[in-house]
N, C-alpha and C positions, 0 to 999 in steps of 0.2 A: 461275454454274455454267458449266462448261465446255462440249468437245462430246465431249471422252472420257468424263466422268464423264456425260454424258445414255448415251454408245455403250455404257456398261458397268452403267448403271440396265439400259437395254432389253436386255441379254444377258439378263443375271442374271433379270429379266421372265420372259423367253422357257424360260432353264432351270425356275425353280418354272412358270409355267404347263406346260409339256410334261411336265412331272414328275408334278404334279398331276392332267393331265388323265390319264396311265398308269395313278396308283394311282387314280381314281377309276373306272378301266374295268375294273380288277382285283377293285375294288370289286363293280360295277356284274355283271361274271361269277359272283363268291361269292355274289348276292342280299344282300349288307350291309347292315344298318341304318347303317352308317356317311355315307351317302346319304341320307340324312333327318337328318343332324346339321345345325343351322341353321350352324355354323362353315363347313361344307363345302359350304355354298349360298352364303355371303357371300362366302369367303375368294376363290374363281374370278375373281369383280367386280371385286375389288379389286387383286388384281394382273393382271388382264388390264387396269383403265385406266391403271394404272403405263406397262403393254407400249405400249398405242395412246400416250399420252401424250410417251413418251419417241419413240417414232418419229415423231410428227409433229413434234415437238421437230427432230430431226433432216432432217426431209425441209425446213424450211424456212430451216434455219441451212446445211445444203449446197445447197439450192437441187436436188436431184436430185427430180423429182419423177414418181410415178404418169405414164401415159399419153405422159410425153416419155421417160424410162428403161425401157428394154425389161422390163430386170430387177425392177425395182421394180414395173411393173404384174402384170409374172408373178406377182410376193407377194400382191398385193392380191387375185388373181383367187382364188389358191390360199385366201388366208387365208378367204376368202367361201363357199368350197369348203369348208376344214375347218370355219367356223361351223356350216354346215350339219350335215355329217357329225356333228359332235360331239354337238348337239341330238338328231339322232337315236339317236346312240348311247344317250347321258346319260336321255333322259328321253321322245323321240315314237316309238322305234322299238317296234312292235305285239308282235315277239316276241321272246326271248331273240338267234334265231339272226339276224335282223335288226338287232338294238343289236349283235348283235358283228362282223357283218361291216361295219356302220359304223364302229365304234371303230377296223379295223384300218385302212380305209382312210383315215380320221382321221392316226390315227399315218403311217402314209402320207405325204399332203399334207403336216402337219407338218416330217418330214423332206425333203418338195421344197423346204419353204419353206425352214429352216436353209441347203439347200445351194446353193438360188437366192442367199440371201445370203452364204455365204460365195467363193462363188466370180461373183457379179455377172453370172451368165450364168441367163438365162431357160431356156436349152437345157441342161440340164446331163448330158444323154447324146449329145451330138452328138460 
């Protein structure tokens, strides 16, 4: 396999995960049973290690890596950042209004992440 086809695995990754994590915070806002479907507890798993799998795929075939790329640590730090938030959002936040101002800040970080990476600048409001 290539390193286009690993760079267009982890897009496509990153679109259903972001995707995913939206309608499940839509979800998450209606109080949905859909949130207790065992598919919608599996399916997150699975294509989040597609995500991590194909990037690390890639961090070692370009050789750009974490902690020596400015950009690239900025992702890491963020991505640790939305882990967090999401779990809050999804599942430890105590009250409604707490799971949602998680979720936005989620979505959030997400979008710094996208734009850390399409533009390779850590700083992306400078």
């Amino acid at each position: 396999m290539n390193y286009l086809a690993i760079k267009y695995l982890h897009i496509t990754s990153v679109a259903l995960s972001g995707s995913f994590f939206l309608l499940r915070g839509f979800w998450m806002l209606r109080e949905s049973d859909m949130l207790q479907q065992r598919w919608v507890k599996v399916l997150p798993h699975i294509i989040d290690t597609l995500l991590l799998s194909s990037a690390l795929i890639m961090v070692f075939w370009s050789a750009q890596y974490p902690f020596v790329q400015p950009w690239l640590t900025a992702k890491v730090v963020a991505l640790i950042a939305y882990i967090g938030l999401g779990t809050v959002a999804l599942k430890r936040g105590k009250t409604k209004a707490v799971r949602t101002w998680a979720w936005l800040a989620a979505l959030a970080t997400f979008a710094y992440i996208v734009a850390v990476a399409l533009t390779r600048q850590a700083m992306i409001f400078s």
